[in-house]
Backbone as CSV, one residue per row, in Angstrom:
resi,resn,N_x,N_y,N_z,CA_x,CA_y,CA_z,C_x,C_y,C_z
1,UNK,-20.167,244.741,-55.409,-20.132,246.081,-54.827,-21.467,246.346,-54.141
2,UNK,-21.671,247.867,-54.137,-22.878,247.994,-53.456,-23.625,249.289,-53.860
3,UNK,-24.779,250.132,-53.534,-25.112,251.031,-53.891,-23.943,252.117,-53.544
4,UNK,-24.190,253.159,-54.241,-23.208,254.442,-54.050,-23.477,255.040,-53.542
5,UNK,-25.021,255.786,-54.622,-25.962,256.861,-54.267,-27.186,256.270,-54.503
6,UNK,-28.202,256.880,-53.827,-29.343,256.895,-53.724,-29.967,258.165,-53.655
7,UNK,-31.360,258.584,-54.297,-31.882,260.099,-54.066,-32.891,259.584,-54.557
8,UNK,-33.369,261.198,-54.720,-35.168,261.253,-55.769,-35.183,262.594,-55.495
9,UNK,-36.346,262.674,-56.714,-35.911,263.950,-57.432,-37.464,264.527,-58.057
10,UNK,-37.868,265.145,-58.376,-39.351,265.103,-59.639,-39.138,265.058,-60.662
11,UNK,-40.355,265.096,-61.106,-40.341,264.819,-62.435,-41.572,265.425,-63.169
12,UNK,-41.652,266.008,-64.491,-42.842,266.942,-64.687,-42.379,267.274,-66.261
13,UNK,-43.348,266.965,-66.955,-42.576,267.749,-68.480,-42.672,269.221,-68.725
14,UNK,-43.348,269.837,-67.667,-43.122,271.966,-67.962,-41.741,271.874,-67.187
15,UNK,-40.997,270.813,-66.500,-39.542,271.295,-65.964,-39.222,271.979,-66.759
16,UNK,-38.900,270.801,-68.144,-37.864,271.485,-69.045,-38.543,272.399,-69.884
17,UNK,-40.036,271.800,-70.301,-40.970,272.435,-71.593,-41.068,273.306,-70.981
18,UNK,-41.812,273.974,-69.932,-41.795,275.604,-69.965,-41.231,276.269,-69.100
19,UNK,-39.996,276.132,-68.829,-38.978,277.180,-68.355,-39.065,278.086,-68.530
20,UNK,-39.132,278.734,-69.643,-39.287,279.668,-70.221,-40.251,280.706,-69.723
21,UNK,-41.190,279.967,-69.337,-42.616,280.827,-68.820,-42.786,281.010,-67.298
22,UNK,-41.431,280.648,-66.586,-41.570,280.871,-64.986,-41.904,282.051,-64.798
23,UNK,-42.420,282.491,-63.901,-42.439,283.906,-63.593,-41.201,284.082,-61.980
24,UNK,-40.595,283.259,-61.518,-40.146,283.121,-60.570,-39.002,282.761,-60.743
25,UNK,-37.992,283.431,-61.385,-36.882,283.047,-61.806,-36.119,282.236,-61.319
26,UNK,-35.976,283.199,-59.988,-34.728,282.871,-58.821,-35.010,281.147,-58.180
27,UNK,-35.906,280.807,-58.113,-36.338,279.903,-57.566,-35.944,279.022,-58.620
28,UNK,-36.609,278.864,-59.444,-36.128,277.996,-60.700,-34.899,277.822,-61.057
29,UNK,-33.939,278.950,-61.064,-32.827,278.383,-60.803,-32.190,277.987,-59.863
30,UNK,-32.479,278.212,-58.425,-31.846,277.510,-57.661,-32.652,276.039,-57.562
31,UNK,-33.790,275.757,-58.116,-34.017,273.903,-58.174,-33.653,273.944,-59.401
32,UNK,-33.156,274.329,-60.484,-32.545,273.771,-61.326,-30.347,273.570,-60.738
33,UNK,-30.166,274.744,-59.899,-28.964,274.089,-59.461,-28.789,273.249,-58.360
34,UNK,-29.303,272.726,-57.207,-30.196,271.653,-57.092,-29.856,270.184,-57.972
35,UNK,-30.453,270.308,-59.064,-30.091,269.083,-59.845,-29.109,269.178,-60.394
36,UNK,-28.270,270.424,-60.291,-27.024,269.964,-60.628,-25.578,270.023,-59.823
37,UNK,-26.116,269.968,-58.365,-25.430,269.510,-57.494,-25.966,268.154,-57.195
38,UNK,-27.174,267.112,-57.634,-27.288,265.803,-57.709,-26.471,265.291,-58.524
39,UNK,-26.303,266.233,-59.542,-25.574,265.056,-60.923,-24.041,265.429,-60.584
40,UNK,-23.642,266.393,-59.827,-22.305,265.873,-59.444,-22.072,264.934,-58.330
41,UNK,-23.177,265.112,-57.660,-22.660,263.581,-56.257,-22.866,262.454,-56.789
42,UNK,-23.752,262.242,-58.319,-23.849,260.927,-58.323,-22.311,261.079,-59.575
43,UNK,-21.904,262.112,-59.853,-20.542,261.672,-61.113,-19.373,261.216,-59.665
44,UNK,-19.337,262.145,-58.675,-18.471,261.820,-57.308,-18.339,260.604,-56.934
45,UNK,-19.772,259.533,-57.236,-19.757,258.371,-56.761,-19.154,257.060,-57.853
46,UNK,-19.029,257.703,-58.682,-18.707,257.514,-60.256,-18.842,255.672,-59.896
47,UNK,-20.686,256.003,-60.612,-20.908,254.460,-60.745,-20.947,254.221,-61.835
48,UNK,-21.207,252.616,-62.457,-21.320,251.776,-63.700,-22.245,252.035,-64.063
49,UNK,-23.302,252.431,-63.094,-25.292,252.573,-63.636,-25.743,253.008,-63.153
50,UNK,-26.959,253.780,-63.709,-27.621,254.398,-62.809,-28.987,253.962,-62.976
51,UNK,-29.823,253.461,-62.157,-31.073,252.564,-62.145,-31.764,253.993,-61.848
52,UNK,-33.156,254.120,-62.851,-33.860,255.328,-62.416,-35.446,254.838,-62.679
53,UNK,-36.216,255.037,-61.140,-37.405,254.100,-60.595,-38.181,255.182,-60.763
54,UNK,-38.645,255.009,-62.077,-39.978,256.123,-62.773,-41.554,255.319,-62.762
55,UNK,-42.098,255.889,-62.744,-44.153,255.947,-63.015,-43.835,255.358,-64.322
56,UNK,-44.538,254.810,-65.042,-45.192,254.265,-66.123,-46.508,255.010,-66.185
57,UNK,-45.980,256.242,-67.661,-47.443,256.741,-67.981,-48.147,256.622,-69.270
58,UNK,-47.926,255.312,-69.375,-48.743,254.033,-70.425,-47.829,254.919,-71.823
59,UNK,-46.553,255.074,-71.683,-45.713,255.119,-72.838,-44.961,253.297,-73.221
60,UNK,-45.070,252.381,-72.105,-44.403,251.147,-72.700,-45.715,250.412,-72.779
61,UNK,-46.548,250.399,-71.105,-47.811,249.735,-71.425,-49.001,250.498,-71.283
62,UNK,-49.579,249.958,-71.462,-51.492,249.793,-71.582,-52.290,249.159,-70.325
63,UNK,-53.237,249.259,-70.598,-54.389,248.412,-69.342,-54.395,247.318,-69.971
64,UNK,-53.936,246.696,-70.904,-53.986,245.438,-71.978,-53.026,244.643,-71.563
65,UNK,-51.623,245.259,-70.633,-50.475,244.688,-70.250,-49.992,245.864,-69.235
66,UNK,-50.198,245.704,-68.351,-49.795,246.493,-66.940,-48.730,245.981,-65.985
67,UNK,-47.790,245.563,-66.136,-46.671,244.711,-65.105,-46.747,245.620,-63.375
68,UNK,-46.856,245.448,-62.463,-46.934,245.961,-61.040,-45.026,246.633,-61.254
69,UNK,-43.990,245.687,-61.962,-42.607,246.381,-61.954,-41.967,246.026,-63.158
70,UNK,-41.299,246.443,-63.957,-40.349,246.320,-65.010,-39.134,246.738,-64.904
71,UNK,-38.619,245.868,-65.717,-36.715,246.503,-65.473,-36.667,246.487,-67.074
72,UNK,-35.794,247.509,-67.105,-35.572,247.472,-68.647,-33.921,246.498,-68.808
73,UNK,-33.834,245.504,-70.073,-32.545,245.335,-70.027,-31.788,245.288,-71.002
74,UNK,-32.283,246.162,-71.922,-31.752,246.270,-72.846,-30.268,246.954,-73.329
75,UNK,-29.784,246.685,-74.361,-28.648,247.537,-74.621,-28.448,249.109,-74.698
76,UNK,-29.779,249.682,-75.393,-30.188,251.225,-75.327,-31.493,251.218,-75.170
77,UNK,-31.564,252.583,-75.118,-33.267,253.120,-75.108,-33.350,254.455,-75.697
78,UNK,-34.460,254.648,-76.309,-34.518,255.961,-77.000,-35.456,256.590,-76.187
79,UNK,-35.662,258.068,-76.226,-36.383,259.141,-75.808,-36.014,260.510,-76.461
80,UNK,-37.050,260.967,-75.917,-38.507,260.963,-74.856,-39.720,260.277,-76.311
81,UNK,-40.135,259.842,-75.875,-41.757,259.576,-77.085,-42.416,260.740,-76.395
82,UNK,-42.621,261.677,-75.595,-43.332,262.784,-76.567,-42.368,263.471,-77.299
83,UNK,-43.290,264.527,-77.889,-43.021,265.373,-78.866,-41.591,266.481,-78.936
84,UNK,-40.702,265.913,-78.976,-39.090,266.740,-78.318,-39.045,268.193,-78.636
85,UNK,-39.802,268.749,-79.371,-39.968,270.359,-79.387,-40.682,270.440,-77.901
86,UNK,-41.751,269.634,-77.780,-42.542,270.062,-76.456,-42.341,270.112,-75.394
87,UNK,-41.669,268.989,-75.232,-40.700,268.697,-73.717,-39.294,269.309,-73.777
88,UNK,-38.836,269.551,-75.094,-37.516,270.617,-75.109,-36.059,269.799,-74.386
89,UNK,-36.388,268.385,-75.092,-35.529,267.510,-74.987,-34.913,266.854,-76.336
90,UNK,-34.404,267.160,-76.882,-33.679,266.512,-78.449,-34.080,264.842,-78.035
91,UNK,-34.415,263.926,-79.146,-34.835,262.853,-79.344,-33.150,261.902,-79.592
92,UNK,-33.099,261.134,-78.733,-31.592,260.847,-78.303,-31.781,259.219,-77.961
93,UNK,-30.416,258.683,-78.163,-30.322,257.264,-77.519,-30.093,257.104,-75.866
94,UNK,-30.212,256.520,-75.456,-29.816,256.765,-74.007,-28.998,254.805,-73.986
95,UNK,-27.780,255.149,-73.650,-27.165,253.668,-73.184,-27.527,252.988,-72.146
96,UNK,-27.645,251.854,-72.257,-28.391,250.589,-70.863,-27.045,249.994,-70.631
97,UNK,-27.542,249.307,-70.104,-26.141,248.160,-69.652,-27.117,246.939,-69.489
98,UNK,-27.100,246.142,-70.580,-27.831,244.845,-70.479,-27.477,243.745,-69.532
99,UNK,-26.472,243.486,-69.529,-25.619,242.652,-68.848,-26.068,242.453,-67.698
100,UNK,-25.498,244.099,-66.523,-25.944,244.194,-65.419,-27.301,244.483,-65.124
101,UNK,-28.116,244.788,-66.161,-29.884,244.654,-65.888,-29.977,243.367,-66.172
102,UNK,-29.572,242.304,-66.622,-29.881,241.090,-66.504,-29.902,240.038,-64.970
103,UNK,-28.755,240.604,-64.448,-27.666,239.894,-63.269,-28.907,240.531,-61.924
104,UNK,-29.245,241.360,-62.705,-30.341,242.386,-61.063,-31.531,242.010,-61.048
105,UNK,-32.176,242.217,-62.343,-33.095,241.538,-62.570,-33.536,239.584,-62.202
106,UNK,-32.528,239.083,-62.221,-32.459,237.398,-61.745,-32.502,237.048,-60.172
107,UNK,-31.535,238.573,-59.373,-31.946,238.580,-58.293,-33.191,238.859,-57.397
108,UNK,-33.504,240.266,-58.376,-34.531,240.555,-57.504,-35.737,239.679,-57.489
109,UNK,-35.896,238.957,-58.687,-36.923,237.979,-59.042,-36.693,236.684,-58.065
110,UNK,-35.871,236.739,-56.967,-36.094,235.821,-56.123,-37.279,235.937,-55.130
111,UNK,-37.141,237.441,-55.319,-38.218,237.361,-54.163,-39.040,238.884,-54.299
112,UNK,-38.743,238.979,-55.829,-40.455,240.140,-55.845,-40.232,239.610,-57.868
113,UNK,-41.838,239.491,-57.672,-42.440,239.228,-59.548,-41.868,240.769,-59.955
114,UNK,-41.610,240.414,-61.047,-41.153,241.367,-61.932,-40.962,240.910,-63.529
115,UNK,-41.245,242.340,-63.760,-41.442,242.024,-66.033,-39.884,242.888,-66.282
116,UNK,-39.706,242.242,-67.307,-37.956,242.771,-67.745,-38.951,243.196,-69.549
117,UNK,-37.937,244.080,-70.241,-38.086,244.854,-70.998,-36.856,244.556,-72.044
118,UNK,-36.819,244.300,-73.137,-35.422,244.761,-73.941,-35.696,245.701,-74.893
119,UNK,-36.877,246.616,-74.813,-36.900,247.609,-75.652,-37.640,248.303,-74.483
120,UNK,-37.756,249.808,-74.593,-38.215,250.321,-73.708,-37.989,252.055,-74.733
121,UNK,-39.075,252.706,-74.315,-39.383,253.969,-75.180,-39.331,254.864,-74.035
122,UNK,-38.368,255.472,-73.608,-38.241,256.667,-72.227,-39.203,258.063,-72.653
123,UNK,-40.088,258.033,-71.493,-40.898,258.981,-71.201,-40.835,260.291,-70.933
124,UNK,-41.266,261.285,-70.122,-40.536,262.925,-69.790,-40.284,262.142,-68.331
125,UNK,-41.040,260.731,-67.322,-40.516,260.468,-66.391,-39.015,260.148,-66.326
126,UNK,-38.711,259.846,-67.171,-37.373,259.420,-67.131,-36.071,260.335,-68.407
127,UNK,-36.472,260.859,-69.046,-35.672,261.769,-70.184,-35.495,263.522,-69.070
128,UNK,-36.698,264.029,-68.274,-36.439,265.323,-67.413,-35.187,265.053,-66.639
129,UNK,-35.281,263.941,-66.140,-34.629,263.938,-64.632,-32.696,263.571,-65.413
130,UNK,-32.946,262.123,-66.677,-31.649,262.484,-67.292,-31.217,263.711,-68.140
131,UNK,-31.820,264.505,-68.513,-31.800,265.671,-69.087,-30.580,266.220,-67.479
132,UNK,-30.700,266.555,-66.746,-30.069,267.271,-65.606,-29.141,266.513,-64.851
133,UNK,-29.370,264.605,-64.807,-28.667,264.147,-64.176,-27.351,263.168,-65.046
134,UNK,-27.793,263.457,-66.177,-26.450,263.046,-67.342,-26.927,263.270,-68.717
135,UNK,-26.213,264.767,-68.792,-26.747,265.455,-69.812,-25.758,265.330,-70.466
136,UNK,-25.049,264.610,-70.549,-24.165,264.365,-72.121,-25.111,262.706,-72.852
137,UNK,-25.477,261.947,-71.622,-26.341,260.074,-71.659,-24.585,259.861,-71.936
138,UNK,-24.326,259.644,-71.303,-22.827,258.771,-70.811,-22.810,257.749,-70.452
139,UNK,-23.748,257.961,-69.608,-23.870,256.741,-68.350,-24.815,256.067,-68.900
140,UNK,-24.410,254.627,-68.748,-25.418,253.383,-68.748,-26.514,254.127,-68.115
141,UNK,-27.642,253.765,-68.286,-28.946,253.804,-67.282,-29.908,252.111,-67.631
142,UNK,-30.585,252.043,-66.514,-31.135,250.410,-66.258,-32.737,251.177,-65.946
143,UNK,-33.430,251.391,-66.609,-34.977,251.719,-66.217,-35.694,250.953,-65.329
144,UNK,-36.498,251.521,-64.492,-37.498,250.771,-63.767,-38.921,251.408,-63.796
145,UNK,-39.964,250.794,-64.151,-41.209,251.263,-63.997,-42.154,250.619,-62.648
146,UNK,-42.859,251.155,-62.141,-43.514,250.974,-61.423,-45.225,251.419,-61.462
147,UNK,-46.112,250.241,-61.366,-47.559,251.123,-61.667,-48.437,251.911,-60.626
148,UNK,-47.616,253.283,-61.382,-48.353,254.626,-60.366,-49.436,254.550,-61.489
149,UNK,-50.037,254.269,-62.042,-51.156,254.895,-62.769,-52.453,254.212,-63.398
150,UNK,-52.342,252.834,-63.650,-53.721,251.837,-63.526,-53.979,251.235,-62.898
151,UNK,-54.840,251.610,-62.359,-55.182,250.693,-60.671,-56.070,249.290,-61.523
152,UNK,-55.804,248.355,-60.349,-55.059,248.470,-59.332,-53.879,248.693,-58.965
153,UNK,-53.470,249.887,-58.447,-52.205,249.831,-58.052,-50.826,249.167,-57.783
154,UNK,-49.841,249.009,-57.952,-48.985,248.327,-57.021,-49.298,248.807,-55.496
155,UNK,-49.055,247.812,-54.408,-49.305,248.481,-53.246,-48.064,248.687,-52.756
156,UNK,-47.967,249.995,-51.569,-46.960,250.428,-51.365,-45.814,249.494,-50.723
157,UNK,-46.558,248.502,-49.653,-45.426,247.743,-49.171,-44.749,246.844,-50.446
158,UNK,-45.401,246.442,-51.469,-44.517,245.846,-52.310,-43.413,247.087,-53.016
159,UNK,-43.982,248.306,-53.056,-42.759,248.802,-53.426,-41.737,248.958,-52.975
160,UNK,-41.870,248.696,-51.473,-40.865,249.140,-50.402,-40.193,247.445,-50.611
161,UNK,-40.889,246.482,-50.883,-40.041,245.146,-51.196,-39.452,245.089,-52.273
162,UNK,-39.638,245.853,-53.297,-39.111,245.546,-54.205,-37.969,246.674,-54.044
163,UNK,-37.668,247.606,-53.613,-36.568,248.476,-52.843,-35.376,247.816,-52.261
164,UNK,-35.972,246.781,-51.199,-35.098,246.439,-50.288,-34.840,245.092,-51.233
165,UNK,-35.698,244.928,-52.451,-34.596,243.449,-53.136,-33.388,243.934,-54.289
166,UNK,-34.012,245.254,-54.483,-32.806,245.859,-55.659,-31.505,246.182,-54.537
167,UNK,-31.863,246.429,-53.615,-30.543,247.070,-52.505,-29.635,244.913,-52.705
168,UNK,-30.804,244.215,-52.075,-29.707,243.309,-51.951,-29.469,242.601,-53.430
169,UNK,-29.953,242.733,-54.834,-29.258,242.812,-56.076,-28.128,243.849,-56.400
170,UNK,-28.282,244.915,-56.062,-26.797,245.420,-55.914,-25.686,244.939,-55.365
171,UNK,-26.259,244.920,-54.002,-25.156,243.930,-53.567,-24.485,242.684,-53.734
172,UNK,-25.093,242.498,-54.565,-24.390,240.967,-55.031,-23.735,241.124,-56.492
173,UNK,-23.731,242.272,-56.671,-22.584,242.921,-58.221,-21.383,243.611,-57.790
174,UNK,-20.675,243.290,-58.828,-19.219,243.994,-58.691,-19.049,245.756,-59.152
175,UNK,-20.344,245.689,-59.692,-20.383,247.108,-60.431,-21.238,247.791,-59.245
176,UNK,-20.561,249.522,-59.544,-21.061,250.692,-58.722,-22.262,250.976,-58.972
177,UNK,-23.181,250.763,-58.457,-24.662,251.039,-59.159,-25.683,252.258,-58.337
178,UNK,-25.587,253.290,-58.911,-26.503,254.554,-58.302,-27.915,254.151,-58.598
179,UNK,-29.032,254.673,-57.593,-30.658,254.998,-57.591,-31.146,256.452,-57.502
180,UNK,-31.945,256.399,-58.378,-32.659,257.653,-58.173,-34.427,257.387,-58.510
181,UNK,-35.083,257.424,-57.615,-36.803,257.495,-57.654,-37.092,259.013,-57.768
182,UNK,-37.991,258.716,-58.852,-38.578,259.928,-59.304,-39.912,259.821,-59.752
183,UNK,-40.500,260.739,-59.347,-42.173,261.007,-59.649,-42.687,262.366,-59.268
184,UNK,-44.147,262.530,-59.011,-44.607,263.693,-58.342,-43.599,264.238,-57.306
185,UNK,-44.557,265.241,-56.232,-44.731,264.627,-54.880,-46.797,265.098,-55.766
186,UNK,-47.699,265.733,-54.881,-48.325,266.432,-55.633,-48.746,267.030,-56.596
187,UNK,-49.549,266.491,-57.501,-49.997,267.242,-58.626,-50.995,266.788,-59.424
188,UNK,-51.719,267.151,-60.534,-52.681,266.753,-60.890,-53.231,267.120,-61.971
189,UNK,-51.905,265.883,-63.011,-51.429,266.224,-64.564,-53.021,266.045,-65.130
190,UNK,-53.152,266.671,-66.419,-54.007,266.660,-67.434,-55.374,266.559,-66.884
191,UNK,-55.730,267.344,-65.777,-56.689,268.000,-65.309,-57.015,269.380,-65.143
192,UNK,-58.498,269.716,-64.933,-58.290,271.452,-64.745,-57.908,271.794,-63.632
193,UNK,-57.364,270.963,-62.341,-56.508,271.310,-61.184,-54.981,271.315,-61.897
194,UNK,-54.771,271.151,-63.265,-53.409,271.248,-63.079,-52.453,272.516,-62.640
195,UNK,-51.539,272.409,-62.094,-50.714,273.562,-61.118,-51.243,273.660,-59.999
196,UNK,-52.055,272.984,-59.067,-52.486,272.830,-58.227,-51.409,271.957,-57.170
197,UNK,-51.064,272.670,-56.074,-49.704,271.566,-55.049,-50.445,271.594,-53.649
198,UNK,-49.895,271.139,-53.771,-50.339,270.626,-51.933,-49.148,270.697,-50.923
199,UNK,-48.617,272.179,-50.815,-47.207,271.580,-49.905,-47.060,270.761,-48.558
200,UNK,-48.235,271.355,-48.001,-48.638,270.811,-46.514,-48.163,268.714,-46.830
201,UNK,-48.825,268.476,-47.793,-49.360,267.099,-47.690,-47.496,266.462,-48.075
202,UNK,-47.067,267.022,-49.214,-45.704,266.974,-49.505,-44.856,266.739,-48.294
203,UNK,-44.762,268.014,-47.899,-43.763,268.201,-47.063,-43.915,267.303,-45.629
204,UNK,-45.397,266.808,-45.395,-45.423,265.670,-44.255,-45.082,264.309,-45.003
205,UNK,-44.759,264.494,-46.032,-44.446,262.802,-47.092,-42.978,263.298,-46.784
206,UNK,-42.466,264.279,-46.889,-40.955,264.147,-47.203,-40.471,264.175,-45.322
207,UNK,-41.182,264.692,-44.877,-40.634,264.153,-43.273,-40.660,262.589,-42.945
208,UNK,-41.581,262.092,-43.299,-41.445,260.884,-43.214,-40.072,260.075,-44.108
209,UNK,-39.771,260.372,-44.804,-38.558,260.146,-45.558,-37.516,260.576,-44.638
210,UNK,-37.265,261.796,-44.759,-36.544,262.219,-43.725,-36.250,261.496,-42.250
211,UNK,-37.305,260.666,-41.507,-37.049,260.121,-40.074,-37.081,258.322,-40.984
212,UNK,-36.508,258.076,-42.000,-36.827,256.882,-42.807,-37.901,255.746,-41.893
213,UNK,-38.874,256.578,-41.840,-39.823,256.159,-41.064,-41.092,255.303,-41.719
214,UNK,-40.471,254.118,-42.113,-41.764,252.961,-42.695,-42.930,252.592,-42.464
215,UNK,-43.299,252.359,-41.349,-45.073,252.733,-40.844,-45.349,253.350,-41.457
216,UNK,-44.715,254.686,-41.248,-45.967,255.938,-41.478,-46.025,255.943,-43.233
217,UNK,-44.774,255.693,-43.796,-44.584,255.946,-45.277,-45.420,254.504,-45.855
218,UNK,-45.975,253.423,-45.038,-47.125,252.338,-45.790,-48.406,252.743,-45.509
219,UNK,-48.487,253.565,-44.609,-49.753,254.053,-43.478,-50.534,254.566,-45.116
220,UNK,-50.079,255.211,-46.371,-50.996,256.272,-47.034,-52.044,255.206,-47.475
221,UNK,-52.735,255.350,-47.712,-54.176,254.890,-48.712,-54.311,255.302,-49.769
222,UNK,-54.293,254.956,-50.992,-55.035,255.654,-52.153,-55.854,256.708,-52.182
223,UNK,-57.137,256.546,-51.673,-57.981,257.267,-51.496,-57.917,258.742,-51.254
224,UNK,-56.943,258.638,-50.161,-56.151,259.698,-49.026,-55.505,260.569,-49.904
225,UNK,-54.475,259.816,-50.654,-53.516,259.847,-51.443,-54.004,260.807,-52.559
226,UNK,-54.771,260.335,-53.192,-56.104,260.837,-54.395,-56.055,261.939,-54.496
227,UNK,-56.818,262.205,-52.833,-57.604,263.500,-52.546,-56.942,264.089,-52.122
228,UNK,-55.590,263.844,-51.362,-54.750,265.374,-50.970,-53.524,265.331,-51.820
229,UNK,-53.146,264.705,-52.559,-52.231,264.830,-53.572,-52.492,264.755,-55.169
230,UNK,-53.717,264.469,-55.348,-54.034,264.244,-56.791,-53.244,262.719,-57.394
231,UNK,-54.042,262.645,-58.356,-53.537,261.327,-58.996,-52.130,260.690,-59.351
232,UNK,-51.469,262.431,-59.685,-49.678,262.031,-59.464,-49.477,261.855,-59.111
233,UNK,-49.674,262.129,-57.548,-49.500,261.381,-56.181,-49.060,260.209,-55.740
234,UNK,-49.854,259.012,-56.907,-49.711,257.812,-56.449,-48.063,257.334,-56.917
235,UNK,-47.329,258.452,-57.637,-46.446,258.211,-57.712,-44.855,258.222,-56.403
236,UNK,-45.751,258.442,-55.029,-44.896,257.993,-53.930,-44.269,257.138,-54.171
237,UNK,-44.415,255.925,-54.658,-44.028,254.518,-55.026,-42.523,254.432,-55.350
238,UNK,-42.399,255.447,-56.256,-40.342,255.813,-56.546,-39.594,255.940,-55.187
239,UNK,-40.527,256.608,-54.680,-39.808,257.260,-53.417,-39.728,256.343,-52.519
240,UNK,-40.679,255.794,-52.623,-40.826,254.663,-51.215,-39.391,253.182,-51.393
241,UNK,-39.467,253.369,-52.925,-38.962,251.909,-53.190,-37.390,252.533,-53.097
242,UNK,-37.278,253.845,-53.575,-35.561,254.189,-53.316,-35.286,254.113,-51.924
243,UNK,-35.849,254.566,-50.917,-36.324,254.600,-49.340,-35.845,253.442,-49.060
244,UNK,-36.344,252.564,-49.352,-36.302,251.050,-48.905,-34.857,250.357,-49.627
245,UNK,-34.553,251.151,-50.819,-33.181,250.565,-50.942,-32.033,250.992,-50.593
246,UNK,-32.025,252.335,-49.735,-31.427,253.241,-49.333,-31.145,253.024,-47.573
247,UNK,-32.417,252.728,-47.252,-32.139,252.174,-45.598,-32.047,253.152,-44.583
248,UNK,-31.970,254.548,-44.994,-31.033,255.632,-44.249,-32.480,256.674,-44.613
249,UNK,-32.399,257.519,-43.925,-33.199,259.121,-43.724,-32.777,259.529,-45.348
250,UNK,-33.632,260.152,-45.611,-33.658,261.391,-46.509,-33.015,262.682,-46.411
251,UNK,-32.272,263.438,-46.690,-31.762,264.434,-46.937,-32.214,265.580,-47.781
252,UNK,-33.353,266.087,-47.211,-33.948,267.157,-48.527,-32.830,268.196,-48.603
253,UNK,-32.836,268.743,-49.774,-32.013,269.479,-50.537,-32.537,270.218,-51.182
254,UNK,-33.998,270.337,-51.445,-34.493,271.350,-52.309,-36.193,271.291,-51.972
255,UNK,-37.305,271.739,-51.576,-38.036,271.654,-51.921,-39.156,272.631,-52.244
256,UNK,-39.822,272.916,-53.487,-40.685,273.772,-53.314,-41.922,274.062,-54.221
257,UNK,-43.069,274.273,-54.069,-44.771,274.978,-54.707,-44.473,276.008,-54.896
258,UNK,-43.053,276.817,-54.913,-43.578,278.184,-56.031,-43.148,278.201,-57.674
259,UNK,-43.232,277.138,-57.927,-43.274,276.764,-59.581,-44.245,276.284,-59.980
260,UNK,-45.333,276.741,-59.653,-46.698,276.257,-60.398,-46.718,275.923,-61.829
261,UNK,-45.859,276.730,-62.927,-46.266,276.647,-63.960,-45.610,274.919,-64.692
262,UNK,-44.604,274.530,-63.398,-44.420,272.812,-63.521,-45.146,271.632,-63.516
263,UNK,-46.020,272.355,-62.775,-47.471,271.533,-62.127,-46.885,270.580,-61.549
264,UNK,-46.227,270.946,-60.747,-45.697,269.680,-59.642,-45.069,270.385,-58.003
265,UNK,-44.708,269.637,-56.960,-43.965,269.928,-56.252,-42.408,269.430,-56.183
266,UNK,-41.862,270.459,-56.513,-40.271,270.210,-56.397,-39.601,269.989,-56.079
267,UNK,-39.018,269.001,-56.089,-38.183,267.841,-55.075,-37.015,267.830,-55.365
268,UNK,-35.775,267.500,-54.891,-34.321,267.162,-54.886,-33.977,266.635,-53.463
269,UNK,-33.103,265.501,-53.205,-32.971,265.053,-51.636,-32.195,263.806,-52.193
270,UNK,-31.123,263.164,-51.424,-30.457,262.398,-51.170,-30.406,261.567,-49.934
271,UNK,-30.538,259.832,-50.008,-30.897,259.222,-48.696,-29.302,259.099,-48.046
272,UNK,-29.567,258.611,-46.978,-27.903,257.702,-46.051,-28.518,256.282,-46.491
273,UNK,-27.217,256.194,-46.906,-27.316,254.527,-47.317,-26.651,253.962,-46.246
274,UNK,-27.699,252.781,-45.574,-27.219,251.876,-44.585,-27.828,250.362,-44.936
């Protein structure tokens, strides 16, 4: 078969942990319905899996063992390892599909290095976004990490290769297999800038998505990156690599900086898969 869906989405643990404390209601719920007009296009597409291309924020590794990509392939996975009162996520199994993380994993390793996983401890990167996008955990899910966070970095064109090798590992399965990259766009966790966004810088990242325009989306620098998006930032990498397995423009669907108390910029968008 082939991909279904493709998107990206954010990711932030005050999504779910402090809801409560928005001062901006209306908004919050319309990006919370938002994600739940994602989780019906991806039930519409009604795939076997859903591969979800999260940051690694040293919940599996360390600077002791840093992989540039991981696939998880295990049978389940548990989450969130933080604290489930805090993130306001019940501590739950989440189902894998080993099988077909095995079969993807063999492909993509033709032609991008990659670390496979059979245990894997899901983070708020990856427990927020299933919290909204299969909130019963029904669905198989196949983890992917990527290193947004000990430099050296992965660099961006390898993420965009390792994008365009999961697109052609899909394609070479019989099973329906959905993507979703998720990270920042902006922000600048566990600092005293936190709640600090940058829409300007965002919203010229998500145009570039939008015209699925590759130059410009390898063009960023770290540095650049750093300083007008903060360190979450470097979590473009989801985005870039769904981008690249997606083939097609971006479709924003939601975006917005008046949820500060998320400390993130708020994302929802769906690519054209070509």
């Amino acid at each position: 078969m082939s991909l279904v869906y493709v998107g990206v989405l954010s990711h932030a643990p005050g999504i779910t942990g402090r809801a409560d404390l928005v001062k901006n209601v209306a908004v919050r719920n319309e990006f919370y319905e938002k994600l739940d007009q994602q989780r019906q296009e991806i039930e519409t597409a009604k795939p076997d899996a859903l591969v979800v291309v999260a940051a690694e924020h040293f919940a599996n590794f360390f600077m002791s063992n840093m992989p540039a990509f991981c696939i998880g392939i295990g049978a389940q996975h548990t989450g969130p390892i933080e604290d489930p009162q805090w993130l306001k996520i019940p501590a739950t199994t989440v189902p894998g599909h080993a099988d077909l993380g095995r079969r993807l994993c063999t492909e993509i390793m033709q032609s991008v290095d990659l670390a496979y996983a059979e245990e894997w401890k899901l983070d708020h990167g990856i427990m927020v976004p299933l919290h909204f996008l299969t909130p019963r955990y029904d669905l198989p899910v196949i983890p992917v990490n990527i290193n947004c966070q000990g430099p050296p970095l992965t660099p961006l064109h390898r993420a965009w290769a390792f994008g365009q090798a999961l697109k052609r590992a899909c394609a070479a399965v019989p099973e329906r297999v959905a993507v979703v990259g998720t990270g920042g766009i902006s922000h600048w966790p566990a600092t005293p800038d936190s709640g600090k966004i940058n829409a300007k810088w965002d919203l010229e990242f998500l145009h570039r998505l939008g015209r699925a325009d590759k130059k410009a989306l390898l063009s960023y620098t770290d540095e650049a990156t750093y300083r007008e998006g903060g360190q979450g930032a470097f979590e473009i990498r989801t985005y870039i690599a769904a981008a690249a397995a997606a083939g097609g423009p971006l479709r924003l669907q939601f975006y917005t900086e008046k949820l500060p108390i998320f400390a993130v910029g708020c994302t929802v968008g769906r690519f054209d898969i070509r």
